[in-house]
C-alpha angles and dihedrals in degrees: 000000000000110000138169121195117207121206143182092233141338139171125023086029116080130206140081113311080034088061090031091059093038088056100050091048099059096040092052091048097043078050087058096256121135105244128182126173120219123185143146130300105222096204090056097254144104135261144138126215138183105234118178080336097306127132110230122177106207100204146167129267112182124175136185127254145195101262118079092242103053092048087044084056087043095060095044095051101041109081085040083058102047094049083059094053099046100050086056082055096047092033097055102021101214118201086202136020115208116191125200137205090358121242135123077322079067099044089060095036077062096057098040087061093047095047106038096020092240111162108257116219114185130197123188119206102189093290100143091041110032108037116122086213101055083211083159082059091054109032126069098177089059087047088047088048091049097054087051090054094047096046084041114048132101088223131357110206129180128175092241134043081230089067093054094042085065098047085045087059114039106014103043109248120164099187141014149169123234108208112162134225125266142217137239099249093192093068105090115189113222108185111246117221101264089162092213126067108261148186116224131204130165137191153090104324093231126140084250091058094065097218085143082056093047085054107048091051086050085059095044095051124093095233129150115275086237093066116090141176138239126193114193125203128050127236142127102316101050090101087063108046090051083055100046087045089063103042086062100044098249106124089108098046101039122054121193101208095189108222123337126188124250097266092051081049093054095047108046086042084059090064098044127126080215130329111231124208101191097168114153094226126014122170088204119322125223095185064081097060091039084056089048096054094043079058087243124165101249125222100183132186112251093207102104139341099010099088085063093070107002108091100198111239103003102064094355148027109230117205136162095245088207087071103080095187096053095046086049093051085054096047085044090045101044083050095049100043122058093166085068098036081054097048085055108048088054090057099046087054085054101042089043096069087062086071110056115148086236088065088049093048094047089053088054096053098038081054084043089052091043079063097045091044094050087066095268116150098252112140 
């Protein structure tokens, strides 16, 4: 198969449809498959770049806006735009095009399959529940897109039933596929020598992620003054939790790292009294599975996709991350207890086999070959 996946955003960017992209390519390459990425160019131009031996079109998506202006620069880049995006078409020839986490990437995905009649799969990553932005609060032509996709493709897929709950409601899918994310196996986690006792947590520092919440439990737990605690990741937010951090006496105790690559990750995951993921909102989380495969005790927001693979008590603890006093009682109980940090850590070695990438990549190309079966023009 020919297939292009198109996708919000990828390298240099970092996060999880990044990963998630990144992931798929490679396994349906290594399977024989021809893969190319396409995303969007963030600066509005067009490029295309070799990455871990991967092909990936930078390339423009522009849309149109309210203000005169916006939509003066719209219609002046547009055609400019579309060209791009047809010579990739008629360059690489896809039998399928695959977008993921829909956006302007979307928008264009959209008009490749109504132009040249190339079968449209769609997967959502959390993109209408869980962005910082809102932008599906702001934008009705994305709405509008997305209701299109959903009405269009040939399968809509998501890594949690919450995702396509979501979709059910507000975009109009009848019917969708839940396959979850995966994790990268050959990372092995070894614990560094951190000399105190620590929570980790890791992850875009966005208002979604719930890092503030995190800190302020932290605060609120009755927890030895040797225990500290180490966020991982860099974003927007990183000013105020600093802030926040110091206005509750906690610069000795809390450490910002800034981004660490997935090794350093692994690692300091492996030493952790537990690693937290608080976020307000998550569509799946695989900070979850990379705590799973460093063998970490997991405290996992219930808001989302959780409830889908954490099983509370036996390989997680799940816990609401706006109630401060609860999320405290869990920090206070996984330092206080090593028979249950224990317990834990022998079930996630145990539940992260059941996420390869392997096993990702096999469900997409057993939904790619439903399709061709079904008579669909993918060869």
């Amino acid at each position: 198969m020919r297939i292009a996946l198109i996708s919000s955003s990828f390298a240099p960017a970092v996060g999880g449809v990044e990963e998630a992209v990144h992931q798929l390519a490679r396994g349906l390459q290594a399977n024989g498959h021809a893969v190319e990425v396409w995303t969007v160019d963030r600066d509005g131009g067009s490029s295309v770049r070799q990455l871990d031996g991967i092909t990936v079109r930078y390339l423009p998506t522009p849309l149109p806006a309210k203000s005169v202006g916006a939509i003066t620069r719209f219609i002046g880049a547009a055609p400019s735009a579309w060209r791009e995006w047809a010579r990739a078409v008629r360059a690489f020839r896809p039998a399928l095009v695959h977008v993921h986490c829909f956006g302007p990437n979307g928008m264009y995905a959209l008009a490749v399959r109504r132009r040249f009649g190339i079968p449209l799969f769609v997967t959502s990553h959390g993109e209408t529940i869980a962005d910082d932005g809102g932008v599906f609060g702001r934008s009705a032509l994305l709405r509008r897109g997305l209701r299109k996709a959903m009405a269009r493709a040939t399968a809509v897929t998501a890594p949690s039933s919450v995702v396509l709950d979501d979709l059910e409601a507000h975009y109009g899918l009848e019917r969708g596929t839940v396959i979850p994310n995966g994790v990268d196996l050959s990372i092995v986690g070894a614990a560094p020598e951190e000399g105190q006792p620590y929570f980790f947590a890791a992850g875009r520092l966005g208002h979604m992620k719930g890092f503030d919440l995190l800190v302020r439990a932290f605060a609120a737990a009755d927890l030895p003054p040797s225990v500290r605690l180490i966020i991982g990741g860099d974003g927007r937010e990183r000013e105020r939790l600093e802030s926040l951090i110091t206005s509750l006496g906690l610069d000795a105790r809390v450490e910002l790292r800034g981004w660490m690559p997935a090794q350093a990750i692994a690692d300091t995951m492996a030493g952790a009294l537990a690693v937290v993921v608080p976020s307000r909102m998550e569509a799946f989380g695989l900070v979850a599975l990379e705590a799973w495969r460093s063998a970490a005790p997991l405290i996992m927001t219930d808001r989302g996709g959780a409830r889908s693979f954490v099983h509370d008590g036996e390989d997680g603890i799940l816990i609401d991350p706006e109630d401060t006093q609860v999320f405290a009682a869990a920090l206070q109980r996984l330092a206080g207890d090593a028979t249950l940090r224990t317990n834990l850590s022998d079930a996630a070695r145990l539940r992260v086999r059941d996420f390869s990438w392997d096993g990702v990549v096999s469900r997409y190309e057993a939904l790619y070959a439903d399709h061709e079966a079904a008579g669909g023009p993918v060869s």
